[in-house]
N, C-alpha and C positions, 0 to 999 in steps of 0.2 A: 159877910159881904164879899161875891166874888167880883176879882178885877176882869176889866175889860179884858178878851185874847188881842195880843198884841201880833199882828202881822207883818211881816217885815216891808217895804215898800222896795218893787220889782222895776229896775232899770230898764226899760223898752227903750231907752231912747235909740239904741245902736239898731233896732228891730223898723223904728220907723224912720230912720235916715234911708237903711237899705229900701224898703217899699218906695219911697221920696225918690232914689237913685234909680231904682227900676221905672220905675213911672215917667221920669224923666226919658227914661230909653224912649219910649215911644214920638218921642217928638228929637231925642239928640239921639241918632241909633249908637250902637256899640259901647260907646265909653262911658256911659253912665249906670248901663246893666252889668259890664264887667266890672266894673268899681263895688258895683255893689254885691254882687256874688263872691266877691276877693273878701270885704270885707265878712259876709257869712261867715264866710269859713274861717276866717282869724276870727272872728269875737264867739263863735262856738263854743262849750261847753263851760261857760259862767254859771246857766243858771236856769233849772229847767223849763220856766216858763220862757225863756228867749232862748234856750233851742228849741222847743216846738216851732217859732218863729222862722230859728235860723235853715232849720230842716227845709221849713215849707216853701222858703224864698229862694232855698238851693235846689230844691224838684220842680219848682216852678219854673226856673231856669233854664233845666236840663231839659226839661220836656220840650220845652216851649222852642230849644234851638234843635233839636231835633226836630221836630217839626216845620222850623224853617228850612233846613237843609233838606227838609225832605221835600217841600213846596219847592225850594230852588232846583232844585237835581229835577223833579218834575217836569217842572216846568219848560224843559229844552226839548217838549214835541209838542205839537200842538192839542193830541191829547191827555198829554201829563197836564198843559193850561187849564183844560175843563176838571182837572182832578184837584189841581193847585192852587187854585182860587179858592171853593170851598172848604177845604182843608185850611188855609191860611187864614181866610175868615173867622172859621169854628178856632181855631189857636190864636187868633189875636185877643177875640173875647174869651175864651179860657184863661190866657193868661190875664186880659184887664178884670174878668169877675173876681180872679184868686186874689188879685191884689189889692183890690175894691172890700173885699170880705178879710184879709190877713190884717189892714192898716185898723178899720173899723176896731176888729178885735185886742191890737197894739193897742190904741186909743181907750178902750177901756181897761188895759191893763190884763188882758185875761189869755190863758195859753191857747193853741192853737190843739184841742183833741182830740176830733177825728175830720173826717174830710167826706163831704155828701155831695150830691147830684154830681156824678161823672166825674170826681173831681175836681168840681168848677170852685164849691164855695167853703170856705172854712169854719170848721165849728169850734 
Protein backbone atom coordinates (compact mmCIF):
# COMPACT_ATOMS: atom_id res chain seq x y z
CA UNK A 1 0.00 0.00 0.00
CA UNK A 2 1.54 3.30 -0.97
CA UNK A 3 0.80 6.56 0.99
CA UNK A 4 -0.67 9.43 -0.40
CA UNK A 5 2.63 12.31 -1.40
CA UNK A 6 2.15 14.66 1.17
CA UNK A 7 2.63 18.44 -0.12
CA UNK A 8 3.31 21.01 2.02
CA UNK A 9 0.69 23.88 1.87
CA UNK A 10 2.15 27.34 0.35
CA UNK A 11 1.54 30.57 2.12
CA UNK A 12 0.26 33.12 -0.64
CA UNK A 13 -1.36 35.04 1.62
CA UNK A 14 1.41 37.96 1.74
CA UNK A 15 1.30 37.34 -2.46
CA UNK A 16 -2.40 38.33 -2.49
CA UNK A 17 -2.47 41.30 0.13
CA UNK A 18 0.34 42.93 -2.23
CA UNK A 19 -1.83 42.31 -5.65
CA UNK A 20 -5.09 43.78 -3.09
CA UNK A 21 -2.48 46.88 -2.35
CA UNK A 22 -1.46 47.29 -5.82
CA UNK A 23 -5.00 47.31 -7.16
CA UNK A 24 -6.05 49.54 -4.70
CA UNK A 25 -3.34 51.95 -6.35
CA UNK A 26 -5.50 52.42 -8.99
CA UNK A 27 -8.24 54.06 -7.33
CA UNK A 28 -5.85 55.55 -4.01
CA UNK A 29 -2.66 56.51 -6.12
CA UNK A 30 0.87 56.15 -4.50
CA UNK A 31 0.45 54.83 -1.05
CA UNK A 32 -1.16 51.69 -1.57
CA UNK A 33 1.40 50.55 -4.57
CA UNK A 34 4.41 51.74 -2.44
CA UNK A 35 3.21 49.69 0.52
CA UNK A 36 2.84 47.08 -1.40
CA UNK A 37 6.11 46.77 -3.36
CA UNK A 38 7.97 47.50 0.26
CA UNK A 39 6.29 44.72 1.33
CA UNK A 40 7.71 42.49 -1.87
CA UNK A 41 10.78 43.07 -1.05
CA UNK A 42 10.70 42.23 2.90
CA UNK A 43 8.69 39.06 2.47
CA UNK A 44 11.00 37.74 -0.48
CA UNK A 45 12.93 34.77 -0.37
CA UNK A 46 10.46 32.53 2.07
CA UNK A 47 9.51 30.34 -0.47
CA UNK A 48 9.81 29.62 -4.04
CA UNK A 49 6.51 29.69 -5.24
CA UNK A 50 5.92 33.29 -3.51
CA UNK A 51 8.92 34.62 -5.08
CA UNK A 52 7.83 33.99 -8.32
CA UNK A 53 4.97 36.13 -6.91
CA UNK A 54 7.16 38.47 -5.15
CA UNK A 55 9.43 38.97 -8.50
CA UNK A 56 6.50 39.46 -10.73
CA UNK A 57 4.64 42.21 -8.44
CA UNK A 58 8.13 43.88 -8.11
CA UNK A 59 8.74 44.21 -12.33
CA UNK A 60 5.32 45.08 -12.42
CA UNK A 61 5.98 48.01 -10.51
CA UNK A 62 9.08 49.06 -11.90
CA UNK A 63 7.83 48.93 -15.33
CA UNK A 64 4.68 50.29 -14.91
CA UNK A 65 6.39 53.66 -12.99
CA UNK A 66 8.78 54.00 -15.60
CA UNK A 67 6.24 54.33 -17.85
CA UNK A 68 4.48 56.84 -15.98
CA UNK A 69 7.51 58.99 -15.74
CA UNK A 70 7.88 58.48 -19.15
CA UNK A 71 4.02 59.51 -19.98
CA UNK A 72 4.69 62.54 -17.53
CA UNK A 73 7.97 63.91 -18.89
CA UNK A 74 6.01 63.39 -22.30
CA UNK A 75 3.67 64.93 -21.87
CA UNK A 76 4.86 68.75 -21.40
CA UNK A 77 4.56 69.32 -25.44
CA UNK A 78 1.80 69.00 -27.01
CA UNK A 79 3.37 66.32 -29.02
CA UNK A 80 4.84 64.28 -26.30
CA UNK A 81 0.36 64.38 -25.28
CA UNK A 82 -0.34 62.48 -28.59
CA UNK A 83 2.56 59.99 -27.57
CA UNK A 84 1.40 59.93 -23.75
CA UNK A 85 -2.01 59.00 -23.90
CA UNK A 86 -1.43 55.84 -25.88
CA UNK A 87 1.46 54.91 -24.08
CA UNK A 88 -0.37 55.45 -20.69
CA UNK A 89 -3.32 53.55 -21.90
CA UNK A 90 -1.25 50.52 -23.18
CA UNK A 91 0.58 50.67 -19.39
CA UNK A 92 -2.44 51.09 -17.50
CA UNK A 93 -3.93 47.81 -18.93
CA UNK A 94 -0.50 46.08 -18.91
CA UNK A 95 -0.18 46.70 -15.63
CA UNK A 96 -4.23 45.91 -14.63
CA UNK A 97 -3.90 42.35 -17.15
CA UNK A 98 -0.59 41.43 -14.90
CA UNK A 99 -2.41 41.84 -12.00
CA UNK A 100 -5.60 40.32 -13.07
CA UNK A 101 -3.52 37.03 -14.34
CA UNK A 102 -0.80 37.10 -11.01
CA UNK A 103 -3.99 37.30 -8.18
CA UNK A 104 -5.92 34.47 -10.29
CA UNK A 105 -2.70 32.33 -10.13
CA UNK A 106 -2.20 33.38 -6.16
CA UNK A 107 -5.74 32.06 -5.68
CA UNK A 108 -5.12 28.75 -6.96
CA UNK A 109 -2.02 28.44 -5.12
CA UNK A 110 0.33 27.92 -8.14
CA UNK A 111 3.77 29.72 -9.00
CA UNK A 112 4.10 32.39 -11.48
CA UNK A 113 6.69 30.40 -14.44
CA UNK A 114 6.87 32.23 -17.30
CA UNK A 115 5.38 35.37 -18.63
CA UNK A 116 3.41 35.51 -22.34
CA UNK A 117 1.76 37.86 -24.67
CA UNK A 118 4.13 40.94 -24.30
CA UNK A 119 4.47 40.61 -20.95
CA UNK A 120 0.80 41.20 -20.22
CA UNK A 121 -0.23 37.71 -18.70
CA UNK A 122 1.22 35.42 -16.20
CA UNK A 123 1.65 31.82 -16.58
Amino acid sequence: MTSPSFTPAVNLMPAKIIYGLMGAGFFIPVLPTLAGVIYAYVARGTDAIADSHFNFQIRTFWVGLVLSVICIVASATVVGIMIAIPVGLLALVWVLVRLISGIILALRDEPITSVGAMGFVAR
